[in-house]
MARVO-74467 format. One record per residue: residue number from 0; x, z, y of N, C-alpha, C in turn. Coordinates in Angstrom, 3 decimals. Each point is the difference from the previous one (the first is absolute). Example, Ala and Ser with C-alpha at 12.3 -4.5 7.8 and 13.67 -1.06 7.14 Angstrom:
BEGIN
@i=0 | n.px=13.190 | n.pz=7.800 | n.py=-5.690 | ca.px=-0.890 | ca.pz=0.000 | ca.py=1.190 | c.px=0.900 | c.pz=0.000 | c.py=1.200
@i=1 | n.px=-0.350 | n.pz=-0.720 | n.py=1.050 | ca.px=0.820 | ca.pz=0.060 | ca.py=1.190 | c.px=-0.770 | c.pz=0.730 | c.py=1.090
***
This chain:
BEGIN
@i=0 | n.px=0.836 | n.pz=0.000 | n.py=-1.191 | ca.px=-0.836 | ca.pz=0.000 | ca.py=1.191 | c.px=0.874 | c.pz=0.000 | c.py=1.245
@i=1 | n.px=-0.421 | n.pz=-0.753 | n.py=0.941 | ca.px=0.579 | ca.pz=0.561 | ca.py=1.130 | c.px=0.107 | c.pz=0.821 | c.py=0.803
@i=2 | n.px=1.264 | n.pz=0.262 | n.py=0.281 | ca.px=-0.088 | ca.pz=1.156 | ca.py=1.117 | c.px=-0.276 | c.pz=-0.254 | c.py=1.758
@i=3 | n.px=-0.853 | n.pz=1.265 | n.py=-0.395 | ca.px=-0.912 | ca.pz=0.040 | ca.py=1.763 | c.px=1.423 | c.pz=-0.743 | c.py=0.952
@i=4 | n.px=1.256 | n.pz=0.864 | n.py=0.029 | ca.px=1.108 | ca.pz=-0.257 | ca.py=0.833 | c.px=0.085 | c.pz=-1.946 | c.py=0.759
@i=5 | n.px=-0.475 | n.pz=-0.524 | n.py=-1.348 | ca.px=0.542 | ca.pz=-1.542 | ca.py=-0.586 | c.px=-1.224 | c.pz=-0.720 | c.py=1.396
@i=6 | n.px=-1.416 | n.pz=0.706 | n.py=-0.107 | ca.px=-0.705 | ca.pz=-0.546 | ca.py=0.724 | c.px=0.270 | c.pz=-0.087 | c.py=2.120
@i=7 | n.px=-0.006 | n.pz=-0.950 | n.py=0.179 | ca.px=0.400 | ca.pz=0.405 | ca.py=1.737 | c.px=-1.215 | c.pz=-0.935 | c.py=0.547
@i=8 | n.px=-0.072 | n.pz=-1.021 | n.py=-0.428 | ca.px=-1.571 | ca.pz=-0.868 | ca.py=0.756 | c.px=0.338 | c.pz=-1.160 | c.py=-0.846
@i=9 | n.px=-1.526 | n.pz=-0.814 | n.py=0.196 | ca.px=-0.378 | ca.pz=-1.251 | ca.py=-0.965 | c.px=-1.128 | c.pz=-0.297 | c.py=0.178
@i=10 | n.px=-0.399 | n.pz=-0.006 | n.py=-0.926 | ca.px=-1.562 | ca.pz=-0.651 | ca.py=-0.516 | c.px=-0.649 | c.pz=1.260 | c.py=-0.803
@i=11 | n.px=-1.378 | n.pz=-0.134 | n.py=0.501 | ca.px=-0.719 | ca.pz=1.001 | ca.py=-0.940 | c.px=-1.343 | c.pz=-0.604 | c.py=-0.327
@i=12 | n.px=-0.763 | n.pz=-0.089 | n.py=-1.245 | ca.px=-1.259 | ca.pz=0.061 | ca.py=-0.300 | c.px=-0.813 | c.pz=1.265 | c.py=-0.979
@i=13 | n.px=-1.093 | n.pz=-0.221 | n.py=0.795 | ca.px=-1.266 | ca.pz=0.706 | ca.py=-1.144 | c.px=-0.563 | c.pz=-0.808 | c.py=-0.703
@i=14 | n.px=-0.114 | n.pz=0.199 | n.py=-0.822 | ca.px=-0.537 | ca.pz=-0.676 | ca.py=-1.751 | c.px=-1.501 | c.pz=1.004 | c.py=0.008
@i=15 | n.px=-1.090 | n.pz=-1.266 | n.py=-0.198 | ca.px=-0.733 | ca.pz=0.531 | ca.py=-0.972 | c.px=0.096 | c.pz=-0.310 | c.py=-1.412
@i=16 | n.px=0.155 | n.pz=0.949 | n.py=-1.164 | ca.px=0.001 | ca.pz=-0.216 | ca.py=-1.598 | c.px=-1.284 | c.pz=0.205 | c.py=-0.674
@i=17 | n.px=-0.230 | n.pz=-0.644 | n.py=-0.500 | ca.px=-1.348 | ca.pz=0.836 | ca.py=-0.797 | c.px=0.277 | c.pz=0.506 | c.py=-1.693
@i=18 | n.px=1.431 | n.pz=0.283 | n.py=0.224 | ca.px=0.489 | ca.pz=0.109 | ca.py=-2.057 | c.px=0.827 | c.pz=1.011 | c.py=0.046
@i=19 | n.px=0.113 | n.pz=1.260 | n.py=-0.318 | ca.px=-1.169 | ca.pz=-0.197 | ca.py=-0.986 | c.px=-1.853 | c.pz=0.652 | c.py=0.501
@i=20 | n.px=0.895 | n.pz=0.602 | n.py=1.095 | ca.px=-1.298 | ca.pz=0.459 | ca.py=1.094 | c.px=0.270 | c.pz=-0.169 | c.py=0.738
@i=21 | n.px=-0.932 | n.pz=-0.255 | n.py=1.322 | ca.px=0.080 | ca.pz=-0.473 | ca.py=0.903 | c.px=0.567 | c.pz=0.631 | c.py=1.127
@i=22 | n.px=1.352 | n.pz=-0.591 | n.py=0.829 | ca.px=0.662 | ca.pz=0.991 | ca.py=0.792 | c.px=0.716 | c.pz=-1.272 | c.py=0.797
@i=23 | n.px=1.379 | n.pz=1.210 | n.py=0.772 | ca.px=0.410 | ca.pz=-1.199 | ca.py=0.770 | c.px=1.728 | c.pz=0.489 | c.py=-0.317
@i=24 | n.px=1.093 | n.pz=-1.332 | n.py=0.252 | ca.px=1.021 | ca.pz=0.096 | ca.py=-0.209 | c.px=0.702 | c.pz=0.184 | c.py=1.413
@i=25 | n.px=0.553 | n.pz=0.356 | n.py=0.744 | ca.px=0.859 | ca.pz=0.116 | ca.py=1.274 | c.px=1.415 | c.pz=-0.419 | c.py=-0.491
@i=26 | n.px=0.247 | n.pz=-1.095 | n.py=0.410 | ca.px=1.346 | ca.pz=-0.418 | ca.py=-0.125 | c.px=0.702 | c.pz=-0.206 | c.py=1.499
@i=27 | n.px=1.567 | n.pz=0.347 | n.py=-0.396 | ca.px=1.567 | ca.pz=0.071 | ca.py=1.183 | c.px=0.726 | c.pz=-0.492 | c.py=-1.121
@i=28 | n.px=0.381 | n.pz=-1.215 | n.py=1.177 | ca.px=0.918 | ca.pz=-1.248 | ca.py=-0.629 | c.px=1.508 | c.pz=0.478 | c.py=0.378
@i=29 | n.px=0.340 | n.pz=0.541 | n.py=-0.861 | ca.px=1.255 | ca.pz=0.071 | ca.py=-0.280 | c.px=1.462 | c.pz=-1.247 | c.py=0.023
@i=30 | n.px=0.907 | n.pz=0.131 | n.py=-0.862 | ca.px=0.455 | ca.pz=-0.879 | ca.py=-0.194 | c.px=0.302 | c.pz=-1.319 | c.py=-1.115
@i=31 | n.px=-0.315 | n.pz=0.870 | n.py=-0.648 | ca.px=-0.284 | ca.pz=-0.747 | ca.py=-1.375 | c.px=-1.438 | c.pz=0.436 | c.py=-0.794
@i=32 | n.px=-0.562 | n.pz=0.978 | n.py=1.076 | ca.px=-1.600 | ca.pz=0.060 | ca.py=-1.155 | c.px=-0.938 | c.pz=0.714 | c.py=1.386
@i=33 | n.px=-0.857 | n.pz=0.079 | n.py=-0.710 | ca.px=-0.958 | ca.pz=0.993 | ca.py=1.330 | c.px=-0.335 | c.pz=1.428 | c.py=-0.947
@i=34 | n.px=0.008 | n.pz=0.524 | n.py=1.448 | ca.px=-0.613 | ca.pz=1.938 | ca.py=-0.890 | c.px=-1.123 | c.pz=-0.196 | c.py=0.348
@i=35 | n.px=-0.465 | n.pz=0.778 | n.py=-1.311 | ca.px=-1.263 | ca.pz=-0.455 | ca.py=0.245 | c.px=-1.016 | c.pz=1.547 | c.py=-0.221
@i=36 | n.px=-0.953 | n.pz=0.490 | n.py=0.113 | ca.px=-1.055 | ca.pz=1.190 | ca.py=-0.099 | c.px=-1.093 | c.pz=-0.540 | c.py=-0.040
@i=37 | n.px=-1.145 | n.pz=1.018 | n.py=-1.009 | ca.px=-0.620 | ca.pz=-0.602 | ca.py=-0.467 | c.px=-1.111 | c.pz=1.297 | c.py=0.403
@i=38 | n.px=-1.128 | n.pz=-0.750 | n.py=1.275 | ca.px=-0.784 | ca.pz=0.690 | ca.py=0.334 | c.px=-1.336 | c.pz=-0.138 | c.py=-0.543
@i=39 | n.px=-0.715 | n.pz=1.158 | n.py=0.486 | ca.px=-1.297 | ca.pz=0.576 | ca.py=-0.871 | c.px=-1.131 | c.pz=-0.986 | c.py=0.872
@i=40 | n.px=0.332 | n.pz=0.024 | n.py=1.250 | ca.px=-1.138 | ca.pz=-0.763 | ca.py=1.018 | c.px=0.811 | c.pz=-0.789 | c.py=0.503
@i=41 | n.px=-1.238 | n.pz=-0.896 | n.py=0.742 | ca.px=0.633 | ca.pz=-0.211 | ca.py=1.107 | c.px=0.771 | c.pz=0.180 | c.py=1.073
@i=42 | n.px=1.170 | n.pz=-0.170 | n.py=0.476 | ca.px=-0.202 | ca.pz=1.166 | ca.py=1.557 | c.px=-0.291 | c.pz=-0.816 | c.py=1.111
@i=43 | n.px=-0.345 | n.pz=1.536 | n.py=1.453 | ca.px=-0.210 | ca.pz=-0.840 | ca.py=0.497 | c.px=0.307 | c.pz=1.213 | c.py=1.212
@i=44 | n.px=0.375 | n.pz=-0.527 | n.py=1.387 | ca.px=0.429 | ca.pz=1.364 | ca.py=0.318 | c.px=-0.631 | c.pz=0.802 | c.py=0.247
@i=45 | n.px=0.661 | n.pz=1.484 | n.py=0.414 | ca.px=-0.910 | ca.pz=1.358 | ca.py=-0.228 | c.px=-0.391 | c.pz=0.411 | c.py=-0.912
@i=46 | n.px=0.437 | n.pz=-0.719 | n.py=-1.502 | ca.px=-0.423 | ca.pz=0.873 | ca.py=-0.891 | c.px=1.100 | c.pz=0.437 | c.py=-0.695
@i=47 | n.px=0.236 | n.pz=0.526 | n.py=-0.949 | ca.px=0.773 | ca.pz=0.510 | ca.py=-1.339 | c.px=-0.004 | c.pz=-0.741 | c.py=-1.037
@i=48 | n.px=0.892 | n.pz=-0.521 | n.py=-0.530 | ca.px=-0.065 | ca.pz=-0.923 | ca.py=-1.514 | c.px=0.694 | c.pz=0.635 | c.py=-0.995
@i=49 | n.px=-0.339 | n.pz=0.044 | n.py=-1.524 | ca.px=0.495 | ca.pz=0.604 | ca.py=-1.053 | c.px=1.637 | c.pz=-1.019 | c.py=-0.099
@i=50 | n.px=1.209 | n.pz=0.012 | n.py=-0.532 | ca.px=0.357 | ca.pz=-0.906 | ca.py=0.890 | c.px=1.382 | c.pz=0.147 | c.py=-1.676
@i=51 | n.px=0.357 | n.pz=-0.838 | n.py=-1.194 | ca.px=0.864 | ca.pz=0.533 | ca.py=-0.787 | c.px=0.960 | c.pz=-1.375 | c.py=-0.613
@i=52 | n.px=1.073 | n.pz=0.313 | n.py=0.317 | ca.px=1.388 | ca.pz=-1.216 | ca.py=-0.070 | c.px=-0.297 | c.pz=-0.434 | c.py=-1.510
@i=53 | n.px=-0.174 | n.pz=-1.167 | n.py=0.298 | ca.px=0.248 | ca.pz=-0.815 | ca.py=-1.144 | c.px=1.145 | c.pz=-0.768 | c.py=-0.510
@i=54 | n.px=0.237 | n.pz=-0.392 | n.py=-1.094 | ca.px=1.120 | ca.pz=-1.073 | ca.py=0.128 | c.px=-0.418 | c.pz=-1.445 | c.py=1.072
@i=55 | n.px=1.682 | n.pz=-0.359 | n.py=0.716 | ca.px=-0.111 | ca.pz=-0.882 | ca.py=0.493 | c.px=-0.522 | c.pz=-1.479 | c.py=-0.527
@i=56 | n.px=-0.215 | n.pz=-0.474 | n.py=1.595 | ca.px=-0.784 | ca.pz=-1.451 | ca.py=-0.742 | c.px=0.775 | c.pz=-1.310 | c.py=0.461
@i=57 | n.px=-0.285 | n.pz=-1.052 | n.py=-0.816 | ca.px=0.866 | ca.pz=-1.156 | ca.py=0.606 | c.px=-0.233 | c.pz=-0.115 | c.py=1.580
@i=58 | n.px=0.826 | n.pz=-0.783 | n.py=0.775 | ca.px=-0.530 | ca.pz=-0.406 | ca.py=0.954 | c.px=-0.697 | c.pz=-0.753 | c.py=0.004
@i=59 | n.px=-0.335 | n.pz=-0.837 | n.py=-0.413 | ca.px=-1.139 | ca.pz=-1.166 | ca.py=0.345 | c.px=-1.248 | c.pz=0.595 | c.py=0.263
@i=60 | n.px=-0.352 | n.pz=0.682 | n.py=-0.569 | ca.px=-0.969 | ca.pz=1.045 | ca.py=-0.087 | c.px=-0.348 | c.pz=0.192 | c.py=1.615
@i=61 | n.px=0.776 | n.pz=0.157 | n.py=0.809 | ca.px=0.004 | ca.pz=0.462 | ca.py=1.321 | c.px=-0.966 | c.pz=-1.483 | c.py=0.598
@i=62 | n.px=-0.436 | n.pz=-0.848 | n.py=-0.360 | ca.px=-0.392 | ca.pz=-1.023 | ca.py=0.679 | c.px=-1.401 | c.pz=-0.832 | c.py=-1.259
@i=63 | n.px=0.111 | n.pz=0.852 | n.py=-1.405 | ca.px=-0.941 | ca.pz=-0.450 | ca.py=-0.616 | c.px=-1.221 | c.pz=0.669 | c.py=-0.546
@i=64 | n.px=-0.931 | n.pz=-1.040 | n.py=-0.562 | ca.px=-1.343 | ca.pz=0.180 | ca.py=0.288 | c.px=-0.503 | c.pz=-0.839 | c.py=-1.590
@i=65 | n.px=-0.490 | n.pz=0.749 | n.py=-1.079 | ca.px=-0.108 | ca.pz=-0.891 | ca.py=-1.059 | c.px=-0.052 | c.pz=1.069 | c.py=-1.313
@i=66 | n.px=0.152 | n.pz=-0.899 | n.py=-1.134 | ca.px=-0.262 | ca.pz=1.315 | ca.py=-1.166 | c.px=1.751 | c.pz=0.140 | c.py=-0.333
@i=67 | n.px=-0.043 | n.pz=1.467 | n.py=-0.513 | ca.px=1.105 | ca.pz=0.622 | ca.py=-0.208 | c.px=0.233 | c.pz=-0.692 | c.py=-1.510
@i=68 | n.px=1.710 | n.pz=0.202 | n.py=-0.450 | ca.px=-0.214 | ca.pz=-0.916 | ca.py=-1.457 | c.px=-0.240 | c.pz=1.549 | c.py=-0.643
@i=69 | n.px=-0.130 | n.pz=-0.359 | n.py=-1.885 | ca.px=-0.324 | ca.pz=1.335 | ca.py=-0.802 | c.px=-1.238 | c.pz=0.405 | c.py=0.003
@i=70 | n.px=-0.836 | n.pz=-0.879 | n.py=0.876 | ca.px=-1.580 | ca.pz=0.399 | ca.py=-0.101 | c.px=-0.050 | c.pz=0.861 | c.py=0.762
@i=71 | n.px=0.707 | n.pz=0.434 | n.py=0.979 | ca.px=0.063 | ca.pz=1.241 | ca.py=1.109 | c.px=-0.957 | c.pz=-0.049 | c.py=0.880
@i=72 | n.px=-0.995 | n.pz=-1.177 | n.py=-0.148 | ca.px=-0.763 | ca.pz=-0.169 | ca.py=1.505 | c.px=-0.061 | c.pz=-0.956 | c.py=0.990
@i=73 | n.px=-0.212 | n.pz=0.734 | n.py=1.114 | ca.px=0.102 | ca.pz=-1.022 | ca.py=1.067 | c.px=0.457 | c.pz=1.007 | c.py=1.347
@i=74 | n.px=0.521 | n.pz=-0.793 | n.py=1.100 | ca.px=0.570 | ca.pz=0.375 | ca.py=1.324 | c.px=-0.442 | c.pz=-0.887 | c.py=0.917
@i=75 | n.px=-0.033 | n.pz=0.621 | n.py=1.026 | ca.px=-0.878 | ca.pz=-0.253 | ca.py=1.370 | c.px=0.708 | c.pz=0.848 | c.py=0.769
@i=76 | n.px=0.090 | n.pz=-1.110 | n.py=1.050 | ca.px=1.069 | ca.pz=0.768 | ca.py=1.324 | c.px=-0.878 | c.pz=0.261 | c.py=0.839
@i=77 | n.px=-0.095 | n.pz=1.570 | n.py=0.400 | ca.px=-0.907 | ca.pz=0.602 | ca.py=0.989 | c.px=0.320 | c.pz=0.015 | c.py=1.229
@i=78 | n.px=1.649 | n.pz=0.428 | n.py=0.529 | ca.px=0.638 | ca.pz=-0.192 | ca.py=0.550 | c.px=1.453 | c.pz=-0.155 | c.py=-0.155
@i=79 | n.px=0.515 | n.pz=-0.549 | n.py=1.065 | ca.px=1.893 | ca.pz=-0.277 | ca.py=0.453 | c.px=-0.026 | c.pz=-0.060 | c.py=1.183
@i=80 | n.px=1.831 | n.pz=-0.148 | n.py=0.343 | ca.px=0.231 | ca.pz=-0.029 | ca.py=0.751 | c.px=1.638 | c.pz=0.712 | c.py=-0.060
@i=81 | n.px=1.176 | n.pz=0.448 | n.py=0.673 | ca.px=0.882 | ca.pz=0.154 | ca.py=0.095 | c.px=0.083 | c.pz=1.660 | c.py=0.497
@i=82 | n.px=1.355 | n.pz=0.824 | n.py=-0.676 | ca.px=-0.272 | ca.pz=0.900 | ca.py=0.382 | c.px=1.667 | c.pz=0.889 | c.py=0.395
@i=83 | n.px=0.113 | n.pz=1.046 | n.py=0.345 | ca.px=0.955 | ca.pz=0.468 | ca.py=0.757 | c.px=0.162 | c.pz=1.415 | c.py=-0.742
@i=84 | n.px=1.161 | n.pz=0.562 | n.py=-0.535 | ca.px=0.209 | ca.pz=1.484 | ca.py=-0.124 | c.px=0.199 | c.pz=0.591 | c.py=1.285
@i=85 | n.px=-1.456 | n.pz=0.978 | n.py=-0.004 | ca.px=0.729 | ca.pz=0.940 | ca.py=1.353 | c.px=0.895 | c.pz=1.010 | c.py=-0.220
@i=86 | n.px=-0.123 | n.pz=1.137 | n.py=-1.167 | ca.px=0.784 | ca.pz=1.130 | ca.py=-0.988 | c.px=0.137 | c.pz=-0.099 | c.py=-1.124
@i=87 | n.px=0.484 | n.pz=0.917 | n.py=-0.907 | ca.px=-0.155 | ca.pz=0.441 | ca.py=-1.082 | c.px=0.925 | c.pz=0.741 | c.py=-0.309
@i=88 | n.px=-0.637 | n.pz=1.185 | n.py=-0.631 | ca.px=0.909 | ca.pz=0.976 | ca.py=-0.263 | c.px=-1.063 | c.pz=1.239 | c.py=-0.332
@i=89 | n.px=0.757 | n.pz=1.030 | n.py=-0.219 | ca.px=-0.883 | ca.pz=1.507 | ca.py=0.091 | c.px=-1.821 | c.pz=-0.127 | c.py=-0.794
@i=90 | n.px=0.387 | n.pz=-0.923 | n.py=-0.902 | ca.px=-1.452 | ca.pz=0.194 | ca.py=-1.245 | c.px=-0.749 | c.pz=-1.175 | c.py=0.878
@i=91 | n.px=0.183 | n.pz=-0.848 | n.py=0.679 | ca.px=-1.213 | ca.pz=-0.754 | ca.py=0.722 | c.px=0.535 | c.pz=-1.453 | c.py=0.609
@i=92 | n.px=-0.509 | n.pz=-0.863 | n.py=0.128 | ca.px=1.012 | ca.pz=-0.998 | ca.py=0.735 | c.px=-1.201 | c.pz=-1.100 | c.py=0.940
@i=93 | n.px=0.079 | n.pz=-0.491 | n.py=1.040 | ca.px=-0.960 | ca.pz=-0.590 | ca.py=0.945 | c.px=0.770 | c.pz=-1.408 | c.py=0.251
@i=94 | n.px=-1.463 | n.pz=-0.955 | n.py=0.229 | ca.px=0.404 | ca.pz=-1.856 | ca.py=-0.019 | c.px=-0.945 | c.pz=0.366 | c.py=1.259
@i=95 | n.px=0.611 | n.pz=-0.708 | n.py=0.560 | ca.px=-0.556 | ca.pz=-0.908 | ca.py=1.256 | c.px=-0.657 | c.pz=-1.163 | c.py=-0.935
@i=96 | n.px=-1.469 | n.pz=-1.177 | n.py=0.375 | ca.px=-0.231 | ca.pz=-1.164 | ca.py=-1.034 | c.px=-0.856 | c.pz=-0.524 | c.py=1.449
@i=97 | n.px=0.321 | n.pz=-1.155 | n.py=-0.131 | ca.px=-0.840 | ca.pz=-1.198 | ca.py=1.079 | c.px=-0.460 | c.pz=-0.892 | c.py=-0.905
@i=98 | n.px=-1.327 | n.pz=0.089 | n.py=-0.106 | ca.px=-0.915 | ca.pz=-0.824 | ca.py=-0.609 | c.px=-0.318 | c.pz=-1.282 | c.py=0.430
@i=99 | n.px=0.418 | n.pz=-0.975 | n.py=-1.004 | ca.px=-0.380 | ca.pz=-1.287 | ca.py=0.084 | c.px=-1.362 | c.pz=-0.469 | c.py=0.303
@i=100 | n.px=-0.532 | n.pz=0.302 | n.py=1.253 | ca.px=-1.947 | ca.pz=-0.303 | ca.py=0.344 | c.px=0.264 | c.pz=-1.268 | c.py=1.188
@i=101 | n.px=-1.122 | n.pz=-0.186 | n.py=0.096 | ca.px=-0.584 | ca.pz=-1.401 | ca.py=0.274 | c.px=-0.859 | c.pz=1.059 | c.py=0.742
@i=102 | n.px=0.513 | n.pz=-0.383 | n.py=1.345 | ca.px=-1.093 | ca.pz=1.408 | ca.py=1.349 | c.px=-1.522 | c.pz=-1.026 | c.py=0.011
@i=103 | n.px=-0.160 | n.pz=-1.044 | n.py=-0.578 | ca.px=-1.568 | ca.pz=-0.144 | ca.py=0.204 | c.px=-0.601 | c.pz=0.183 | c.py=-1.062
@i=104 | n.px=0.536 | n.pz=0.480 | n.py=-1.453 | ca.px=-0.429 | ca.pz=0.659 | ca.py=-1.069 | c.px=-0.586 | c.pz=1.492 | c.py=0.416
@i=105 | n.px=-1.205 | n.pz=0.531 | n.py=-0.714 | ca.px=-0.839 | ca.pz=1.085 | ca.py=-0.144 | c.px=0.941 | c.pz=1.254 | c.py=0.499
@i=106 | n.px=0.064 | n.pz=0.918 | n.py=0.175 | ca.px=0.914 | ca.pz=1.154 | ca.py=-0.135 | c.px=-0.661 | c.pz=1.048 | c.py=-1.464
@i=107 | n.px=-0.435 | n.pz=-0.428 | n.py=-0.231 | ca.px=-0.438 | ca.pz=1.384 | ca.py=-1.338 | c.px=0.583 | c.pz=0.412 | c.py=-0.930
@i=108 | n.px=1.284 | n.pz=-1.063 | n.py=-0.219 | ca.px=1.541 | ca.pz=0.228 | ca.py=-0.931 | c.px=0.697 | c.pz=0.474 | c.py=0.753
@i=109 | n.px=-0.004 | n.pz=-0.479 | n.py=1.289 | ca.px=1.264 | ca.pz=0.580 | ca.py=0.773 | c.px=-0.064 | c.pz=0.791 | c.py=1.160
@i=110 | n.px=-1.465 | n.pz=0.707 | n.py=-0.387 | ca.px=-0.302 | ca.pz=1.790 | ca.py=1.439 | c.px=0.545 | c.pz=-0.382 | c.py=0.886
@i=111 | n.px=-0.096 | n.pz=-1.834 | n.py=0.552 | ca.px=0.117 | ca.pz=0.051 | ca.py=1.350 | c.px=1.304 | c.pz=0.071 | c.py=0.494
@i=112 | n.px=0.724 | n.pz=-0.343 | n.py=-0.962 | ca.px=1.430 | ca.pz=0.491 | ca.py=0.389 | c.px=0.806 | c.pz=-0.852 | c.py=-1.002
@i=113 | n.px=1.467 | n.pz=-0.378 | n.py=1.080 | ca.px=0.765 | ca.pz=-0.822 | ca.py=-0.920 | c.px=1.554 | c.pz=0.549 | c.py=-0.263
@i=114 | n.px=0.294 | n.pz=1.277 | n.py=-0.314 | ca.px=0.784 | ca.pz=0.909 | ca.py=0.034 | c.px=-0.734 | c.pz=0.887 | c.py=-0.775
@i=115 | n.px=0.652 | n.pz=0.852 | n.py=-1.088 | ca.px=-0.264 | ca.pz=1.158 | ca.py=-0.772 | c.px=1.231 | c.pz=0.662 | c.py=-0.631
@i=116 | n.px=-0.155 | n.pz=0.933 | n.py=0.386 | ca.px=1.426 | ca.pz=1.262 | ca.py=-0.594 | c.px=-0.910 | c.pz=0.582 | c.py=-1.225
@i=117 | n.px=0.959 | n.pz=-0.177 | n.py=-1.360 | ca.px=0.154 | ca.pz=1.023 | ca.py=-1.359 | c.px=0.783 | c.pz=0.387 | c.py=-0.143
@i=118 | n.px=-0.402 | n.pz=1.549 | n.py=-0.083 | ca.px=1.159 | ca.pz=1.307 | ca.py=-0.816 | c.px=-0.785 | c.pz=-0.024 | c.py=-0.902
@i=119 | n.px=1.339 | n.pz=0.389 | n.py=-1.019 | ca.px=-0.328 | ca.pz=0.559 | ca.py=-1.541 | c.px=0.703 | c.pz=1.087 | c.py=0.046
@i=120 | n.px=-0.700 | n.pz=0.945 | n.py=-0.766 | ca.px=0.946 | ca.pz=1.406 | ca.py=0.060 | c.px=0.025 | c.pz=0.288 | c.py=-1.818
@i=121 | n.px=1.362 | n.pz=-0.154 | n.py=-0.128 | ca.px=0.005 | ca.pz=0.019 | ca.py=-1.608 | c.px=-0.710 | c.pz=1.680 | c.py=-0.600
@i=122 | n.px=0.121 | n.pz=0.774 | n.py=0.738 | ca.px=-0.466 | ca.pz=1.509 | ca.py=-0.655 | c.px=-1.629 | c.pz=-0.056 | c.py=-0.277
@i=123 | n.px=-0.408 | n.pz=-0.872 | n.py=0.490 | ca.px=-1.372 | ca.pz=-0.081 | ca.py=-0.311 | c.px=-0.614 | c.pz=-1.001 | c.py=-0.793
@i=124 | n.px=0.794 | n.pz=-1.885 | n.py=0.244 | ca.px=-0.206 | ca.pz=-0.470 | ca.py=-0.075 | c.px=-1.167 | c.pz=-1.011 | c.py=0.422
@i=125 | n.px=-0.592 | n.pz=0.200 | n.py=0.896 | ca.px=-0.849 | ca.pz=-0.359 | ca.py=1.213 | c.px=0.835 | c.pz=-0.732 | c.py=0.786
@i=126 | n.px=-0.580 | n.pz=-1.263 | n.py=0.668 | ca.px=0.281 | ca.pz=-1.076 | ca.py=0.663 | c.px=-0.755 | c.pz=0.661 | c.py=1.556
@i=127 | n.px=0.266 | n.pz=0.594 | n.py=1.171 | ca.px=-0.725 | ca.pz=-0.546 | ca.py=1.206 | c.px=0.265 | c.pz=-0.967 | c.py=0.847
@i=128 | n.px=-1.287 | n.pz=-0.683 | n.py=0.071 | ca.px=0.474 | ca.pz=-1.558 | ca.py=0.873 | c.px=-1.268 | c.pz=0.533 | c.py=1.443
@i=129 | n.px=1.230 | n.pz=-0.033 | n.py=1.005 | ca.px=-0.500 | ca.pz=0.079 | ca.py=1.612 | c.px=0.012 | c.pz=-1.708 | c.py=0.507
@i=130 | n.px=-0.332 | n.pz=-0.023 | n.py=1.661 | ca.px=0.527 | ca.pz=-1.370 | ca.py=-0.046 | c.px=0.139 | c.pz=0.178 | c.py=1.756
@i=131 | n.px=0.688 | n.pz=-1.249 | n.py=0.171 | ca.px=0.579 | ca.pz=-0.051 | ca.py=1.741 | c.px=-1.377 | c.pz=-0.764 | c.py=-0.041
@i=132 | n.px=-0.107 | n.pz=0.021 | n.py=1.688 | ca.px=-0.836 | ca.pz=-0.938 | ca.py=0.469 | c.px=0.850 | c.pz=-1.040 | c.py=0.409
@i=133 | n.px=-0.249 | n.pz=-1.841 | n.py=-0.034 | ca.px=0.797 | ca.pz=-1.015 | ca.py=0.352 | c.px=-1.010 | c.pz=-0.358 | c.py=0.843
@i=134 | n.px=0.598 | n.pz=-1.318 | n.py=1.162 | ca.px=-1.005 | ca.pz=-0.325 | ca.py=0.997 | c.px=-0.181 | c.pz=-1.571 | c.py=-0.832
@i=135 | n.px=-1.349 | n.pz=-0.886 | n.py=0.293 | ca.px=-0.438 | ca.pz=-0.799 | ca.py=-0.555 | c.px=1.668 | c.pz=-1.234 | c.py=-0.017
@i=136 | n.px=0.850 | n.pz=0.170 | n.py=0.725 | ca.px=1.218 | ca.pz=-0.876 | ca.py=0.038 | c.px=1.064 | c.pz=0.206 | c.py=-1.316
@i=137 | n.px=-0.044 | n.pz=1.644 | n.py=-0.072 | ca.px=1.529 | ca.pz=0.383 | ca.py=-1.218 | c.px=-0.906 | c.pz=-0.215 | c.py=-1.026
@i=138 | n.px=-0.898 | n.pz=-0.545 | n.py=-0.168 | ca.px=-1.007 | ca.pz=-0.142 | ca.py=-1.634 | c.px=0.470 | c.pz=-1.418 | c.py=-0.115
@i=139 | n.px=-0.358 | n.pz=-0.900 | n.py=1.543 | ca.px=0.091 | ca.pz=-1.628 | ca.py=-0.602 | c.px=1.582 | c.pz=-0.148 | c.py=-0.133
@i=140 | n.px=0.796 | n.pz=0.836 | n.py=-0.038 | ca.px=1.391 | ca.pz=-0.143 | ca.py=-0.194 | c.px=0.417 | c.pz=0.301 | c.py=-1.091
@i=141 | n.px=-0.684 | n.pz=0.869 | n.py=-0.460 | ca.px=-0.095 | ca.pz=0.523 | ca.py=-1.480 | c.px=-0.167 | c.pz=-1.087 | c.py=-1.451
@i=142 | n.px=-0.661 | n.pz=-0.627 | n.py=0.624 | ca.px=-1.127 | ca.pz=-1.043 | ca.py=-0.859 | c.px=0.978 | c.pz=-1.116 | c.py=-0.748
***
């Protein structure tokens, strides 16, 4: 697996999976793979996510949408976009992530906002995802 250290910024997506129950994958594109966690919900900010490291995933993954091989299912990209280590250290570690939106798309994926900060705090294992507010310009830059 990779180490948190290895991650500094890249690419990130949320996966929807439906295999073997239905959840979501959070992948950080590393260098040779993405880390990946394997959440209970959705997130979305302001809330709390159950939040537990999985083995890493190829990269391609970071950009695909289709059935998994092994009969694993299927994936659906909920969201992306590129993301930034702000810390890590002391049981917890925080990404800066600028979401790939299209500002004349709905906001109901993206609370209105094209910026979102996740900490994970390993002692609990809980994901909290807050989020910046962006002005309708740092979204179409995002995109």
């Amino acid at each position: 697996m990779l180490k948190l250290e290895e991650l500094k910024s890249g690419r990130f997506a949320i996966l929807k999976h439906d295999h073997p129950v239905l959840h979501f994958d959070f992948l950080l594109e590393g260098s040779e793979a993405a880390a990946t966690w394997r959440l209970s919900v959705r997130p979305y900010p302001g809330i709390l996510v159950p939040a537990a490291r999985i083995n890493d995933h190829r990269l391609m993954y970071l950009d695909y949408e289709g059935p998994v091989s092994g009969n694993r299912g299927t994936v659906l990209q909920e969201l992306s976009g590129t993301f930034e280590m702000l810390n890590s250290g002391a049981g917890k570690f925080s990404i800066r992530m600028q979401l790939a939106v299209d500002p004349s798309e709905t906001d109901t994926l993206h609370m209105g906002s094209c910026f979102w900060i996740a900490t994970l705090r390993w002692n609990t294992g809980v994901m909290e995802w807050g989020f910046e507010t962006g002005s309708t310009s740092d979204c179409a830059s995002a995109s």
